[in-house]
N, C-alpha and C positions, 0 to 999 in steps of 0.2 A: 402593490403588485401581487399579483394573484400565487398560490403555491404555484400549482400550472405552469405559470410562466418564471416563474424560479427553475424548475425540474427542468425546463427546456432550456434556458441559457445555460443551467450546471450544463446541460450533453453537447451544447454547443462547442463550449468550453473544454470539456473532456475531448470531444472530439478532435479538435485544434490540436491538441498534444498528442494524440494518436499519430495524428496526418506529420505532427514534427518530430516524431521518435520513427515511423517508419522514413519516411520521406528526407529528414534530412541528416538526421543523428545514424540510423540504421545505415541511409542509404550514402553514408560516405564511405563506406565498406562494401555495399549492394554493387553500386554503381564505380566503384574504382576498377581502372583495368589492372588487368591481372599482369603481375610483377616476376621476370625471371634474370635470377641472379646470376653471377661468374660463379662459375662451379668453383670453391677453393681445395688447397687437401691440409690444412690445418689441425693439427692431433687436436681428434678428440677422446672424449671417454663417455661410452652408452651404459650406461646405469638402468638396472632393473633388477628393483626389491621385492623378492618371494618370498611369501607364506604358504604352505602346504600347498604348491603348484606344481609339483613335478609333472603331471601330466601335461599341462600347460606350456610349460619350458620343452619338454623332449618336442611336442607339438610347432613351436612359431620360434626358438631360438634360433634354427637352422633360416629363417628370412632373414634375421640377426647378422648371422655369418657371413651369408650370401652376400651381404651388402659390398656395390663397387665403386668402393672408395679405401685406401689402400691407410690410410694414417690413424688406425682406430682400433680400443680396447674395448673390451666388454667388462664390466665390474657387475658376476652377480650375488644379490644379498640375500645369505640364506637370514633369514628372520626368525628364527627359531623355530624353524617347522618342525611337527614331527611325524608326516610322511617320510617319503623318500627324496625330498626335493634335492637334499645337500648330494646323497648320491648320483643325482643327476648331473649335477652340477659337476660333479667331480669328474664323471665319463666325460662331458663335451669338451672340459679342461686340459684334460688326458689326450683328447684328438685335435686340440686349439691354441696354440700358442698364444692367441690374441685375449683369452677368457684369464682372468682374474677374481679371486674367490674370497667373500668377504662373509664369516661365519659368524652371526652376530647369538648370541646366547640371550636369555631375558635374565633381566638383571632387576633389584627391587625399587630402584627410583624409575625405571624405565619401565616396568611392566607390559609387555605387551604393547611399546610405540612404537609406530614405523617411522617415525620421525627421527628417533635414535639408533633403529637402523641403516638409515638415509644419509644421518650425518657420520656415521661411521664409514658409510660408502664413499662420499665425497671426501673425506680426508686420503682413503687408500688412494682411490683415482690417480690416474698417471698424468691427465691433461687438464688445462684450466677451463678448455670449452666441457661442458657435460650435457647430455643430452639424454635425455629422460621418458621411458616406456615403463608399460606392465607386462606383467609375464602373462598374459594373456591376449595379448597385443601382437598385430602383427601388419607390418611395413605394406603398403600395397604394391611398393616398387622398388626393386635393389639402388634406386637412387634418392631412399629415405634419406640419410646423412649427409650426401652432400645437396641437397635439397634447403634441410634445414642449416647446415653448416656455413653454406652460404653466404647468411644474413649475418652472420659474427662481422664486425669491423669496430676500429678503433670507438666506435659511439653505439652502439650495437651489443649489448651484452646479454641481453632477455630476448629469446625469440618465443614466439607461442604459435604453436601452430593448428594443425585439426585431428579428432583423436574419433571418428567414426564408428558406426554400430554396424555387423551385418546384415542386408535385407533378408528377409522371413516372409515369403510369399502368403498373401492372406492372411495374415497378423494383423490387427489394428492395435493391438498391445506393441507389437516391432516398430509401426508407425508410430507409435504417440512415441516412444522412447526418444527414435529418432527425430521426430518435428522437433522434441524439449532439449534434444543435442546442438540439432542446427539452430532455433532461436538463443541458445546460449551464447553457439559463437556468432552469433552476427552482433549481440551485442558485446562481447569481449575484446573482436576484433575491430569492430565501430568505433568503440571508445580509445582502444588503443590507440587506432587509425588517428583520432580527434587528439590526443595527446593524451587523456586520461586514463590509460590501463588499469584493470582493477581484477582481473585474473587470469588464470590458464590450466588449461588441465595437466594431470600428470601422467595422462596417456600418450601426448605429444607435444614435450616441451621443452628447453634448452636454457642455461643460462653460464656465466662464466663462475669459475668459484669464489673471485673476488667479489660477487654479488654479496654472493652466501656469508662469507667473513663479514661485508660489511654490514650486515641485519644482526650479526649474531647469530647468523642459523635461522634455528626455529626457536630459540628463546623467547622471542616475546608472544608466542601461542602455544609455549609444548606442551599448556596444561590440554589444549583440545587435540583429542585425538587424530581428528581429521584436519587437512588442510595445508597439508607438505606442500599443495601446489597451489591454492588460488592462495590464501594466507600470505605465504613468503609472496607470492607477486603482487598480491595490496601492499606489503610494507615495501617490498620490494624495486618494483616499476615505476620510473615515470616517464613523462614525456619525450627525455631524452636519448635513455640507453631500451629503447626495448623496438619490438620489431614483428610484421607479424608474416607468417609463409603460410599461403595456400594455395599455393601451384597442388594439380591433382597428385601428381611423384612424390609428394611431402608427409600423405596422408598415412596414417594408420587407422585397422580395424579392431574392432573385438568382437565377442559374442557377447549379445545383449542380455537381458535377464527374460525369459519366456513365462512365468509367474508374475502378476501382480503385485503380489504380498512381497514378494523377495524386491522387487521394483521398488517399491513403498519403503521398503527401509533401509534399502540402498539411498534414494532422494534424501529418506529424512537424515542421513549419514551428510549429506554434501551440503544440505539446505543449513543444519547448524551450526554452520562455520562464517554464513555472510552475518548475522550480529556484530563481528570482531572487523567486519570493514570496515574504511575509513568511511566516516560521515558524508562526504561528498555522491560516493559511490553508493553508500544506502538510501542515500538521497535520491538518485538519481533513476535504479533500480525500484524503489518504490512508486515513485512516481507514474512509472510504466506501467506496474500493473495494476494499481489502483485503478488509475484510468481505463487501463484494459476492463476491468471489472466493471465501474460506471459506465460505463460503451454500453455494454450488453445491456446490462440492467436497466440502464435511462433509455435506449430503443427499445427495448423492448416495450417498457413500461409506459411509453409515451405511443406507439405506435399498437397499445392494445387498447387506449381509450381514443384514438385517433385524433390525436391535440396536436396541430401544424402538422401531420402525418406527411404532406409534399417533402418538408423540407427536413424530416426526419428521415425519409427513405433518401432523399440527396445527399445527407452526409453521409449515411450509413455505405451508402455507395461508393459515396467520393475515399470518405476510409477504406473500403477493402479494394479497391483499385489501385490505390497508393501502395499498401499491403501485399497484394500481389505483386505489384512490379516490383516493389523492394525485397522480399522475401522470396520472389523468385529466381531474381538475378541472384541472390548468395545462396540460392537451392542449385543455382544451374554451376553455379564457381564450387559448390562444395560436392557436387555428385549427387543432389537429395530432389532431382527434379519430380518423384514422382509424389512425394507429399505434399505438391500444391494444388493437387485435385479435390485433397480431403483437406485443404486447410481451415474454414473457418471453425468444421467438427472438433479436428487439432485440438484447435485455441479453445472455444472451448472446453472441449473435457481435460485439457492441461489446466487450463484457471480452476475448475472444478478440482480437481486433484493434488497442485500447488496450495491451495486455500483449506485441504484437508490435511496437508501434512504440518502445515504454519499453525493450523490447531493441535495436530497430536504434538508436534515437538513443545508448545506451549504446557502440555498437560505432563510430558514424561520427558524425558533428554535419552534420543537414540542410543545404541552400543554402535560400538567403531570396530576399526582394523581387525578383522581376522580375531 
């Protein structure tokens, strides 16, 4: 057999796997209809851990507040800031009965972890449901909490839900941000959907405390800085107790990063924490994007010496068809319909960009939290 016809079956091959991670792994999340719960009012407690965010806080705590759902505390974590955040904290405390103030100091085994401020939060906490944002974050709709609160039931202990960017008119740096949010959660929520959970952001995320107790916290990764939330949800999750909310009322926003550079090592911050997943899920996740890689690479490469060129431009087709309708449908569920115009650009300057920071984190090991 000729190389030629090697290189060709390898893209056949790749391609197959493309067409079965959108089509039918993706699209068991693409294609599910959308799920709305019995509103409960079950005490919760909304947790959100600051570092020098006072701006932040006076800013999107008041969506916090606003929220209508009547059974609920606020725990916020000063993290040893040293703005003015704790005074902030202390005014909205002053006007809120419902706020709760958890001052954490840096201490010498703990240095500068959010992790040990995290677990200090969840001990104060009032309620066993906790439900988890940043101080830069903010509810798209006063029916954030009972939204997510919902999904709590006897088998239901982990819910994960969607933690979105704001749009930035003629940005293609806002766009790539966002396409690399929304392909995260379609694969998060895909898997979970499939029984295999393997993470959640900490921008919009829920679990009970008896989770937490039963991991031990964050003991088995508090050497890595990063990771309070996909981390505990690999050791965390599994097919049984976890859940996923994406009704639109569930979402939260942030503001994205508008700099590259700060982009770049923010990624390489959240990128070095999947080594510590479990084997299945590295498994799994790799396999995606290798392939993504060989996709390009073997059409392109086969369709510049025009070797079977018919049947290269048919798959290449048949994949982004699949791709679109899969990646469309969870753009059109998650609010992100307008980045399917620029999608294949997306994908790739995201592979391009992913595959630069799997080299730098290889050469150096990022700085974390604040």
């Amino acid at each position: 057999m000729m190389l030629l016809d090697v290189i060709f079956y390898s893209f056949v091959v790749v391609a197959s796997i493309q067409v079965v991670y959108y089509g039918v792994l993706f699209g068991s999340f693409s294609f599910k209809d959308s799920e709305k719960r019995k509103t409960k009012n079950s005490p919760i407690s909304v947790l959100i851990c600051a570092k020098n965010e006072a701006k932040n806080l006076k800013r999107f705590l008041p969506s916090i507040l606003s929220q209508s759902y009547s059974n609920f505390e606020i725990v916020l974590i000063n993290d040893a800031s040293i703005d003015n955040t704790l005074e902030i904290m202390e005014d909205f405390a002053g006007k809120h009965d419902k706020i709760k103030i958890v001052n954490v100091k840096n201490i010498e085994a703990f240095w500068a972890n959010k992790k040990y401020a995290l677990t200090l939060g969840i001990k104060a906490a009032k309620y066993n449901h906790l439900l988890f944002t940043d101080a830069d974050c903010k509810p798209v709709s006063n029916h954030w909490i009972s939204e997510m609160s919902s999904h709590f039931n006897n088998k239901s202990t982990i819910v994960l839900g969607y933690g979105a960017y704001h749009k930035i008119k003629n940005s293609f740096l806002n766009k790539l941000i966002r396409y690399e949010t929304l392909l995260t959660a379609i694969q998060y929520f895909s898997f979970a959907n499939l029984g295999i959970p393997f993470m959640g952001v900490g921008r919009n995320l829920a679990y009970n405390r008896e989770e937490f107790f039963k991991t031990n916290g964050f003991i088995s990764h508090i050497d890595v800085r990063s990771g309070d939330d996909d981390l505990f949800i690999n050791e965390a999750a599994n097919s049984k107790n976890t859940s996923i909310c994406y009704t639109k009322e569930s979402f939260t926003t942030s503001n994205p990063e508008t700099n590259i550079n700060q982009w770049f090592r923010q990624k390489r911050r959240h990128v070095s924490t999947a080594n510590r997943y479990q084997f299945k899920h590295k498994a799994l996740l790799a396999l995606f994007y290798i392939s993504q890689v060989l996709f390009w690479v073997l059409s392109i490469l086969l369709l510049s010496i025009q070797f079977y060129w018919q049947f290269v431009i048919g798959l290449v087709l048949f994949r982004l068809v699949i791709q679109y309708l899969s990646v469309g449908s969870s753009a059109k569920k998650l609010n992100e319909m307008d980045l399917i115009y620029l999608l294949p650009f997306l994908e790739l300057f995201l592979i391009g960009f992913q595959l630069t920071i799997f080299i730098a984190n290889l050469i150096s090991k990022p700085k974390h939290w604040k």
